[in-house]
C-alpha positions as CSV (number, residue, x, y, z in Angstrom):
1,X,80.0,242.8,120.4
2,X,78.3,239.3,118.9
3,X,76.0,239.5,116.1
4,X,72.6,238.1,116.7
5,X,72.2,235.3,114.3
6,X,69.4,233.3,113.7
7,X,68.4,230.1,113.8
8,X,65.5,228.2,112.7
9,X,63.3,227.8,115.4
10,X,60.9,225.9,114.0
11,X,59.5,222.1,115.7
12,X,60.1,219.0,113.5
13,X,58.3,216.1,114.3
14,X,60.0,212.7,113.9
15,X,57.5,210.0,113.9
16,X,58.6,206.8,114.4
17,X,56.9,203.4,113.0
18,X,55.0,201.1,115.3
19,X,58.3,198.6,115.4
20,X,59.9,201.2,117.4
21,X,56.8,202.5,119.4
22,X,54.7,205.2,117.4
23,X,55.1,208.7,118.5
24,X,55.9,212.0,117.2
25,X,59.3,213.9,118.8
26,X,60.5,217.4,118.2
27,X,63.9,219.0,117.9
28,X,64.5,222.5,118.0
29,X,67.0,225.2,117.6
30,X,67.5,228.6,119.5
31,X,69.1,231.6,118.0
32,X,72.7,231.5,118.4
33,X,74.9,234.0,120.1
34,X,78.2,232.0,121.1
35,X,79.7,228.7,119.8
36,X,78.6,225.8,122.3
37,X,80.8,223.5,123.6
38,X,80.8,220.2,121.3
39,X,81.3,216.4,122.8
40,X,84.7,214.9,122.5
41,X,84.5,211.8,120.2
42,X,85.8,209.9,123.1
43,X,82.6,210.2,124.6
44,X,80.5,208.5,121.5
45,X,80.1,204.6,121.7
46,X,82.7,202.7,120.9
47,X,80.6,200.7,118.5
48,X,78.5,202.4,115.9
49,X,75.2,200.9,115.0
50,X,71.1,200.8,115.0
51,X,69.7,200.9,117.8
52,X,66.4,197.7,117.3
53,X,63.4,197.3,119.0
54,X,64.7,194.9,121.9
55,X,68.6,195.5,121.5
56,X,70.3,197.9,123.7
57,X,72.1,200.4,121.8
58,X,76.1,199.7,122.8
59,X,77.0,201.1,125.8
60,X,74.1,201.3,127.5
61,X,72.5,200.7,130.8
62,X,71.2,197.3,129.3
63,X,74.4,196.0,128.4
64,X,77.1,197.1,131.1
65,X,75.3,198.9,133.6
66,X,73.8,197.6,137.3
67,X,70.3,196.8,137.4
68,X,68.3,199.4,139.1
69,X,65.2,198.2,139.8
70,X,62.6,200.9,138.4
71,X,60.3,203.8,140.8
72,X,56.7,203.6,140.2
73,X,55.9,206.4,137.7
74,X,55.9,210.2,138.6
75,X,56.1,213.2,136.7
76,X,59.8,215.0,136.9
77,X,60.1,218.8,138.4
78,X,63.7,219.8,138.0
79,X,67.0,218.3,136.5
80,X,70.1,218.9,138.2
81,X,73.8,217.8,136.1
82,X,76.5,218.9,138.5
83,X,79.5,218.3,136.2
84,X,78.2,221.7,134.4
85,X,76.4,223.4,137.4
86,X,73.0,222.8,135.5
87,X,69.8,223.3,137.5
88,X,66.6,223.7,136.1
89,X,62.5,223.1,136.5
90,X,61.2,220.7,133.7
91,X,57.9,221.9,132.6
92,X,55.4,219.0,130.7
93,X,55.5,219.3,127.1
94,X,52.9,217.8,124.6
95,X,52.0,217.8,121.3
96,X,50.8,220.3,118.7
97,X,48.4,219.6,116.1
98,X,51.1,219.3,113.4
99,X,52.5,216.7,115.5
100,X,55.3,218.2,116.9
101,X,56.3,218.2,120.7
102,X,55.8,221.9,122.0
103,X,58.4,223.6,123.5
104,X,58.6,225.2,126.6
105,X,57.7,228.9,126.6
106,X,60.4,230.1,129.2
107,X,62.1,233.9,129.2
108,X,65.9,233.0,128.1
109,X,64.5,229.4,127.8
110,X,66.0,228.1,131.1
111,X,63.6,225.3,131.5
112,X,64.0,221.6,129.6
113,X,60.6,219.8,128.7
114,X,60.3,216.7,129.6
115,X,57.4,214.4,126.7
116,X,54.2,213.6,128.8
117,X,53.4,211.3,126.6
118,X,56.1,209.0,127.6
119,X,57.9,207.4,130.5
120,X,58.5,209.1,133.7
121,X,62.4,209.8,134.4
122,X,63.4,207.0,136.3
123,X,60.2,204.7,135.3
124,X,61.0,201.9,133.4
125,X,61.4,202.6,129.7
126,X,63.2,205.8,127.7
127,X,62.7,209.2,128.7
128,X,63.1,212.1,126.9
129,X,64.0,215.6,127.8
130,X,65.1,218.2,125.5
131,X,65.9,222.0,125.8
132,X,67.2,224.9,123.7
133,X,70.9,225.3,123.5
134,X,70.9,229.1,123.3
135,X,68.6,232.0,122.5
136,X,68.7,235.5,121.4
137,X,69.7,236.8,124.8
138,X,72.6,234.1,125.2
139,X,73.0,230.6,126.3
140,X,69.9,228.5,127.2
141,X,69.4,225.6,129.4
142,X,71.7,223.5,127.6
143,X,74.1,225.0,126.2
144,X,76.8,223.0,128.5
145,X,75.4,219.6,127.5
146,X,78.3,219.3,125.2
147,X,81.2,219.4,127.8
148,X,79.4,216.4,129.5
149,X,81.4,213.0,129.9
150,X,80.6,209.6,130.5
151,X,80.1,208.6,133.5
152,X,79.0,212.2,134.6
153,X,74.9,212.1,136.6
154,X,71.8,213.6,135.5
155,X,69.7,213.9,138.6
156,X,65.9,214.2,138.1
157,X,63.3,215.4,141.1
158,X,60.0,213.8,141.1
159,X,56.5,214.8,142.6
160,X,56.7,211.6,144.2
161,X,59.5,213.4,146.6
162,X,61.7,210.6,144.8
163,X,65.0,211.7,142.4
164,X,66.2,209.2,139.6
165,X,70.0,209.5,139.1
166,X,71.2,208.4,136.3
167,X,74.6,207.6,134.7
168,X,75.8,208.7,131.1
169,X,76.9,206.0,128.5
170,X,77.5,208.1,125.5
171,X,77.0,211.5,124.0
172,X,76.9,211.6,120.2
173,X,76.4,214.6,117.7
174,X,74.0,213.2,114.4
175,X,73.4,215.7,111.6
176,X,69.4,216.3,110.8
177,X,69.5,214.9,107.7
178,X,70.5,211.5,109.2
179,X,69.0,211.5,112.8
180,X,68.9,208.0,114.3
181,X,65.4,207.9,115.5
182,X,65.1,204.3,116.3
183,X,67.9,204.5,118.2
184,X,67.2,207.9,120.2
185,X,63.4,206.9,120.8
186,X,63.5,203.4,120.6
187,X,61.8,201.8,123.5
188,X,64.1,200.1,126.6
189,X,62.9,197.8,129.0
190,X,64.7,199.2,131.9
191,X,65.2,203.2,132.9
192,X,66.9,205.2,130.5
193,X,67.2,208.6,129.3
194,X,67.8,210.9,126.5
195,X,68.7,214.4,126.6
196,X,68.7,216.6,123.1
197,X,69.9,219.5,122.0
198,X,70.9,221.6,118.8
199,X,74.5,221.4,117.9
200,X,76.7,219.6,115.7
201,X,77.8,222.9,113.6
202,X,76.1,226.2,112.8
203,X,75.9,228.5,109.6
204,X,73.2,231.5,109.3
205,X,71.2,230.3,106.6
206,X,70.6,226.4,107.7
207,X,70.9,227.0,111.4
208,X,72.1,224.0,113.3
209,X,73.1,221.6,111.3
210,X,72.6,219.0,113.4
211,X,71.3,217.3,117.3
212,X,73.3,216.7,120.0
213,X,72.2,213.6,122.0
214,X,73.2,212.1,125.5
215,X,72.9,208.7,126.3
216,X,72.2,207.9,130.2
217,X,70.8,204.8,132.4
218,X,69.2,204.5,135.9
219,X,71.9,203.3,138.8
220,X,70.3,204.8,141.7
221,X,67.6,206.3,143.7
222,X,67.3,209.1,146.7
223,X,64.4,208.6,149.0
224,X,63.4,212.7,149.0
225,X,65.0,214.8,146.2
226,X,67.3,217.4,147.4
227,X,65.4,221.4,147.7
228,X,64.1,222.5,144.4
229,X,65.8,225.8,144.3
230,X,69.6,226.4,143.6
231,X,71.3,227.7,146.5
């Protein structure tokens, strides 16, 4: 039988200065039960560096993927990745009055939140969803994101009726203490988006020890988004 061990659920806000877009992001941590699954090092960029107001990050849409041309703006309802048989509602999420982004308050947290405050999935610019990797009744919404690959789609619903598919460039593991906010939450001209979870190592006292980010661009668009519920 698994111990219960806790993590620090707590929300930290990142706020980033104007030169990247000001805002104030959360990352958060579940309580562990069972070791994630961690992303290979094959699927990180091949070329480390910042990520600057007006310069793709490497590997992204901006630089070697197709040019989608972006959906009018519409909030998301449900995020489907069927390379880990992930399908979920994605409830709005604001922020708190320490700043932070609030989570969403989900038994077994098996809903992501997508950050009202910025772009619409598919829209252009960077969108940001995020969701606990576990809780204290077992894996949460995503706790699979590590086994994702390049090249594997994130399909988003819309209220619009649309879906945004997107393509994954990267997924990289950064530790707290050195979180690459510019580069995460840096503002992109054409559709991207970001998912984040916890990961990156675990010990009882500290919790995670670190985020767990994927990397994904816009390449295509489906008239009317598939049925909401899983079959």
């Amino acid at each position: 039988m698994s111990r219960r061990r806790r993590c620090d659920d707590r929300v930290m806000a990142l706020v980033l200065t104007a030169a990247v877009g000001a805002g104030a992001w959360m990352l958060y941590d579940g309580s562990r039960t069972e070791h994630p699954p961690q992303p290979s090092v094959a699927d990180a960029f091949p070329t480390p560096g910042p990520h600057l107001l007006g310069t793709p990050a490497p590997g992204t849409a901006a630089s070697t993927g197709p040019k989608v041309s972006p959906l009018p703006p519409s909030a998301p309802v449900r995020i489907r990745i069927p390379a880990i048989n992930l399908n979920a509602p994605l409830a709005r999420v604001g922020l708190n009055r320490s700043g932070g982004l609030r989570v969403p308050d989900a038994p077994g947290r098996d809903v992501a939140g997508w950050y009202e405050g910025g772009p619409a999935p598919g829209a252009a610019g960077n969108a940001i969803v995020d969701g606990h990797v576990d809780s204290d009744k077992g894996p949460a919404v995503f706790f699979l994101v590590g086994a994702l690959h390049k090249g594997n789609t994130i399909e988003v619903d819309r209220t619009d009726g649309r879906a945004a598919l997107f393509s994954i460039d990267a997924i990289e593991v950064y530790p707290k203490s050195a979180f690459p906010s510019a580069r995460v939450y840096g503002p992109t001209a054409d559709p991207q988006l970001r998912l984040i979870t916890c990961g990156g190592g675990y010990n009882k006292a500290a919790g995670y020890l670190g985020n767990i980010v994927v990397y994904a661009h816009l390449t295509a668009t489906r008239a009317e988004a598939r049925d909401a519920a899983p079959a």
